[in-house]
N, C-alpha and C positions, 0 to 999 in steps of 0.2 A: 079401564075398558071404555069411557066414556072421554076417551084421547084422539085426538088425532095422528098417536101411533097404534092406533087398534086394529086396524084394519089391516096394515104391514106385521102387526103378531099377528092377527088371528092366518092369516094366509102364510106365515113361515110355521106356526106351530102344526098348523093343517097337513105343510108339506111335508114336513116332517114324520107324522104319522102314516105318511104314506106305503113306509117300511113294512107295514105291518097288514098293507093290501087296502082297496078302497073300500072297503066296509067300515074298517075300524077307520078310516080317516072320514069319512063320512060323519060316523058316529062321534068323533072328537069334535069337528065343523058345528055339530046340532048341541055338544056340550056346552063350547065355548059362547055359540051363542046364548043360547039358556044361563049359562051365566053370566053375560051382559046387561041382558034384561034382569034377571037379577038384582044386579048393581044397579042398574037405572032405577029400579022400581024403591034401592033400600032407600030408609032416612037416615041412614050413618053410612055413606058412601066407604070411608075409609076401613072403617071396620069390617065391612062385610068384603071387600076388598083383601085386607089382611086374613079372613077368615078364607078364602079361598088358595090362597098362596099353597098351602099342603097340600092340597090335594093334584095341584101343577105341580109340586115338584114330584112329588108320588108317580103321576102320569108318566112325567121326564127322565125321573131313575130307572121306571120299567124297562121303556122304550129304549135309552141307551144303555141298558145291561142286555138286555136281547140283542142293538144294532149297534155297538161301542163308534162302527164309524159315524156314524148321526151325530157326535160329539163336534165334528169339525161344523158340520152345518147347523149345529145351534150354538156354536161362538160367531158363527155367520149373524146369524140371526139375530145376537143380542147385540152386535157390533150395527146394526140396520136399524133396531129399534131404537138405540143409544141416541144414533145421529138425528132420528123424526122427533127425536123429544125436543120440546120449547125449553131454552133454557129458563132455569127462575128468573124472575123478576124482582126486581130488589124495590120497594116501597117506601119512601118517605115520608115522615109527617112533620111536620113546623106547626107549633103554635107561637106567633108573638102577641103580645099585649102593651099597648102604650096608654097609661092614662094619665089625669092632670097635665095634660099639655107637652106630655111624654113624647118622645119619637123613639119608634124602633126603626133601625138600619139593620136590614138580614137576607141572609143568603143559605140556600142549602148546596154544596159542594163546589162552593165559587167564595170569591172575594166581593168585600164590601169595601169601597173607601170615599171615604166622602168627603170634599173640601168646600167648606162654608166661609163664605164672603162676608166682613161685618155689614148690619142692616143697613142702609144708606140712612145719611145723618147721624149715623152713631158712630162716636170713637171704638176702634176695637180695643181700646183702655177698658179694664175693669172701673168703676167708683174706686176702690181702693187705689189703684195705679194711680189715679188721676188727683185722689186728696195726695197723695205723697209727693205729687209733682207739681203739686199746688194749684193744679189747674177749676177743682172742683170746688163750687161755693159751698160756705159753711152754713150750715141755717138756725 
C-alpha cells in the first residue's frame, strides 16, 4: 500500500466494486484507504500487511460469487498491477582487504586482469634465477 502501484489497485479494486452499486463501492474506497493508513501508521509493515490479505480475499470471493463476470476484470487488474511494480533490485556487497603491503585486484561481475611491468632497474629474474645463472653475487 505504501507502492507506487497503490494507487492503480486502489482505483481497479474500487471499480470493481462497482457491481454492487456506488454505496458499497464507496464504502470499499473509505476501506481501502483506512487500511493504508493503517500500514503507514504500523511498525511491522510487512506483517500487518500479510495480516490484511484475508480479509481482500474474503471481499474478492464475495464479490465474484455474486458477479462471476468481475473475474475477467480482476485478471485485468492483476495483469495492471503486475506491470507498475518495480522490479527487485539485486544488491551487492564486496569487502576486500589488503594488508602488509598486500594488493587486492577485484571486480564485482566483470573481469580483472592485470599485467605488471618488472620495476625499472630491476631484472624480471627472481634472486634464485639469477644465482642459477650465475649472475648474482655471493656474499
Amino acid at each position: 500500500m505504501a507502492t507506487d502501484s497503490w494507487a492503480a489497485a486502489r482505483e481497479g479494486v474500487a471499480r470493481l466494486f462497482r457491481h454492487r452499486g456506488q454505496e458499497r463501492q464507496s464504502a470499499i474506497e473509505t476501506q481501502l484507504e483506512s487500511n493504508a493508513a493503517l500500514v503507514a501508521r504500523a511498525e511491522d509493515v510487512e506483517r500487518t500487511r500479510r495480516s490484511l490479505v484475508p480479509l481482500w480475499v474474503l471481499e474478492l470471493e464475495s464479490l465474484l460469487a455474486e458477479y462471476p463476470e468481475a473475474v475477467a476484470e480482476l485478471r485485468t487488474l492483476i495483469s495492471e498491477i503486475e506491470a507498475t511494480r518495480a522490479a527487485p533490485q539485486e544488491t551487492w556487497v564486496q569487502t576486500n582487504v589488503a594488508r602488509d603491503n598486500g594488493r587486492v585486484f577485484a571486480s564485482m561481475g566483470g573481469n580483472v586482469i592485470v599485467h605488471e611491468a618488472p620495476i625499472s632497474g630491476h631484472s624480471s629474474l627472481t634472486r634464485e634465477a639469477r644465482r642459477d645463472e650465475g649472475t648474482e653475487e655471493t656474499r
